[in-house]
DRENDO-1510 file (C-alpha; in Angstrom, 1 decimal, always signed):
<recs>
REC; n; res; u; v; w
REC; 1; UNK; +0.0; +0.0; +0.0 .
REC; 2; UNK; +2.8; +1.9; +1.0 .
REC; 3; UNK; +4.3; +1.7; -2.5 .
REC; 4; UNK; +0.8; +2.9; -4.4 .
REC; 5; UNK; +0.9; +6.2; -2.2 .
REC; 6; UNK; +5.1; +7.3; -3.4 .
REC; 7; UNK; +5.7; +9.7; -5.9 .
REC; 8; UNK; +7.2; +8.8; -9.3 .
REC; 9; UNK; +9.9; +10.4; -8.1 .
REC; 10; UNK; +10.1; +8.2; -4.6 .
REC; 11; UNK; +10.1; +5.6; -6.6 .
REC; 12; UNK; +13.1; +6.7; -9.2 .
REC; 13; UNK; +15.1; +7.5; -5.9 .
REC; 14; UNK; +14.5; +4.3; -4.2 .
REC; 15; UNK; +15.2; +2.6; -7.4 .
REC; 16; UNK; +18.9; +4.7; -7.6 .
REC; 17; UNK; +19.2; +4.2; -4.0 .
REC; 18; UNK; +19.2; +0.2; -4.1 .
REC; 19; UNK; +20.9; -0.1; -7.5 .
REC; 20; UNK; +23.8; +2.1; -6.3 .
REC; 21; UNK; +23.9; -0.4; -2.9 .
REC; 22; UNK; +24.1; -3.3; -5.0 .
REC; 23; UNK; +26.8; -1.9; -7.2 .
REC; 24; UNK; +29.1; -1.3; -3.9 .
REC; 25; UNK; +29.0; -4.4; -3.1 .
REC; 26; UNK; +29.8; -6.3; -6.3 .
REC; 27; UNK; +32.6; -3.4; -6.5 .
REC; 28; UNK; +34.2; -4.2; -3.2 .
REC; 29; UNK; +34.2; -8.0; -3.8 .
REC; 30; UNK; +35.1; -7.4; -7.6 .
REC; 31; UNK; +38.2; -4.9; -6.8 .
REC; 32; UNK; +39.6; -6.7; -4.1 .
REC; 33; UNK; +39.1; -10.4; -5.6 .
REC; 34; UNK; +39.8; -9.7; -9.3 .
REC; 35; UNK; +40.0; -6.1; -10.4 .
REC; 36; UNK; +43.1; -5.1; -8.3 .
REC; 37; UNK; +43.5; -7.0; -5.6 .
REC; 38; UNK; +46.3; -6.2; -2.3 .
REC; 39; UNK; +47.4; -9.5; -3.1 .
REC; 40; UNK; +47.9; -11.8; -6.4 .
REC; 41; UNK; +45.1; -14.5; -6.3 .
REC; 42; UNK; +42.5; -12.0; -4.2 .
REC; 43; UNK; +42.9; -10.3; -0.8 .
REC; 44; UNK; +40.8; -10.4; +2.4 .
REC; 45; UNK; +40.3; -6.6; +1.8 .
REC; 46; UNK; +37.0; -8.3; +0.2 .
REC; 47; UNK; +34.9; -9.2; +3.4 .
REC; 48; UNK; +34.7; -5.2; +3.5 .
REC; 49; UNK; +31.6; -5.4; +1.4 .
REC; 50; UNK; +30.1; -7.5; +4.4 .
REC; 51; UNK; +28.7; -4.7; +5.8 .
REC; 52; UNK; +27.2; -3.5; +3.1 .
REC; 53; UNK; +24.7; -7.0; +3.2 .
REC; 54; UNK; +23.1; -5.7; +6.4 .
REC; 55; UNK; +21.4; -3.0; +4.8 .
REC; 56; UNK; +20.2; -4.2; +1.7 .
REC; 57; UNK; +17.0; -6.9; +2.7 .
REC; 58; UNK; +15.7; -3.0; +4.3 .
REC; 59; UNK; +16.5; -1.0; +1.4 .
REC; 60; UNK; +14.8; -3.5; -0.8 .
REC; 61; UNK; +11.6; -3.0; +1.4 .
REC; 62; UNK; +11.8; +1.5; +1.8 .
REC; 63; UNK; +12.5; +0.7; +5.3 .
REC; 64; UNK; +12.6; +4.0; +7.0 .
REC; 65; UNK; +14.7; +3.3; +9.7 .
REC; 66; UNK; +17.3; +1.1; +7.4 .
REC; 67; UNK; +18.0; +3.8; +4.8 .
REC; 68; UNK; +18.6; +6.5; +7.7 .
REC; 69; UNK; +21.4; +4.2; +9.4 .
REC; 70; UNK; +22.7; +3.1; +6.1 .
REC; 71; UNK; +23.5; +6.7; +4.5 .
REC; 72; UNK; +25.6; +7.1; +7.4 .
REC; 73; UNK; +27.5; +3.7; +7.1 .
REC; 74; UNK; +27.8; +4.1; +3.2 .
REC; 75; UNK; +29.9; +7.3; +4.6 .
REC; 76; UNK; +32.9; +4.8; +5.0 .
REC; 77; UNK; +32.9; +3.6; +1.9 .
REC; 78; UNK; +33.0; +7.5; +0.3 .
REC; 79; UNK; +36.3; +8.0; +2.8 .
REC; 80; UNK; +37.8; +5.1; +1.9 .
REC; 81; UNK; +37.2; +6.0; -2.0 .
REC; 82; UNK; +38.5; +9.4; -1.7 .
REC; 83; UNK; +41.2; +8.4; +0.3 .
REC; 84; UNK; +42.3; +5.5; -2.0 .
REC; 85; UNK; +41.7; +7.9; -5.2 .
REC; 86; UNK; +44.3; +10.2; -3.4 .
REC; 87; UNK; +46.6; +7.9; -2.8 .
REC; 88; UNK; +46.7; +5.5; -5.7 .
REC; 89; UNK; +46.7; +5.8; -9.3 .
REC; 90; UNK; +46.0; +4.0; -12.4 .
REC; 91; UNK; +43.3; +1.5; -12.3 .
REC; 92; UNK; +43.0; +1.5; -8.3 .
REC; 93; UNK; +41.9; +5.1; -8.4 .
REC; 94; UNK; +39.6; +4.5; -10.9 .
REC; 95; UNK; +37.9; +2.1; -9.1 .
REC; 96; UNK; +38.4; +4.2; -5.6 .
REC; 97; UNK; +36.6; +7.1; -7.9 .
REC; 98; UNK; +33.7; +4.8; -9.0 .
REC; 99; UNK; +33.2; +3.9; -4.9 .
REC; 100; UNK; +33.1; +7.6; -4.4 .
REC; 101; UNK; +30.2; +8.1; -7.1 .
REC; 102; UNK; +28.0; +5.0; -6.0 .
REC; 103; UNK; +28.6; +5.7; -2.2 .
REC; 104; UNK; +27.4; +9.5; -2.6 .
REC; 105; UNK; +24.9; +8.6; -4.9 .
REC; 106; UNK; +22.9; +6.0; -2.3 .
REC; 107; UNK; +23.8; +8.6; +0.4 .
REC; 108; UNK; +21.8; +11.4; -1.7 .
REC; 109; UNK; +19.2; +9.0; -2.7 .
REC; 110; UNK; +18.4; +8.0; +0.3 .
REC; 111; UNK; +18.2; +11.3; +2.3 .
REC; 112; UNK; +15.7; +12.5; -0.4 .
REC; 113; UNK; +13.7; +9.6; -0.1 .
REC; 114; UNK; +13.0; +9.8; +3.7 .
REC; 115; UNK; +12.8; +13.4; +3.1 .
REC; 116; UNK; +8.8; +13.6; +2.9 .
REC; 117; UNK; +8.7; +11.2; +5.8 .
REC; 118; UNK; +10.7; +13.3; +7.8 .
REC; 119; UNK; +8.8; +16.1; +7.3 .
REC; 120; UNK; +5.3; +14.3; +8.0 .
REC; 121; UNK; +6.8; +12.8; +10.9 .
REC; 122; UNK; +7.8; +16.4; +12.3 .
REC; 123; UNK; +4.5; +17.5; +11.6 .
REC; 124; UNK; +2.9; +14.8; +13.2 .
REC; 125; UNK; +5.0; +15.8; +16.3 .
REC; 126; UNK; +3.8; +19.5; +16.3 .
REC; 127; UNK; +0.2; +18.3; +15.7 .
REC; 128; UNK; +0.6; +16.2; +18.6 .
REC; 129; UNK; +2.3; +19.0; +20.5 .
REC; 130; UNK; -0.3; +21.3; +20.0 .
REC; 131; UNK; -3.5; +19.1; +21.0 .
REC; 132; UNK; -1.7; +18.3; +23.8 .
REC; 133; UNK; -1.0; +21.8; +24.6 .
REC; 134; UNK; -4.9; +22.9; +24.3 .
REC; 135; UNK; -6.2; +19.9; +26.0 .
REC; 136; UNK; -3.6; +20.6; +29.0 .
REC; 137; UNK; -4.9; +24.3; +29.3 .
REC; 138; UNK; -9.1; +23.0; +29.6 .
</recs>
């Protein structure tokens, strides 16, 4: 029900949200396994995508609460990419740019999706506020 009441555009940014989620992980896994791995043969450095499985079953289903605490985790991943694009070059900074771009892109996606259910939330608070202010003065 939830779905048939969002915006073309909730949709579109969900849509950008999760696609950029799953594209950070198969990155992480890809660079460190076969890409450009630490190591020849693939490099531990890959069980850094693990955290990015815990937020994805929510983000599938617009969970609120998921995509608020998952913008802020996928904020590792965008200082590790700028910090790798800084410090490497050739294909490893390439790859450290292309983390930057999908890590900011769920970040933005997802704040602008919870964006209208912030603000109903916040005016559901002042609603609240208020009849609770009127009936306390009867």
């Amino acid at each position: 029900m939830e779905y048939l009441m969002q915006s073309r555009m909730q949709r579109t940014l969900h849509a950008l949200a999760l696609t950029s989620l799953l594209g950070l992980i198969v990155l992480c896994i890809a660079w460190e396994l076969v890409l450009a791995p630490l190591r020849p043969g693939g490099s531990w450095m890959a069980i850094k995508a693990l955290p990015l499985l815990l937020p994805l079953s929510g983000t599938i289903r617009r969970n609120i609460y998921t995509l608020q605490w998952a913008s802020m985790l996928v904020l590792l991943y965008f200082i590790e990419g700028v910090v790798r694009a800084w410090s490497e070059t050739g294909l490893n900074a390439f790859l450290a740019s292309t983390e930057i771009f999908l890590s900011s892109l769920f970040f933005f996606c997802a704040i602008f999706f919870l964006q209208p259910y912030k603000k109903a939330a916040k005016k559901l608070a002042r609603e609240s506020l208020q009849k609770a202010a009127a009936t306390g003065h009867e």
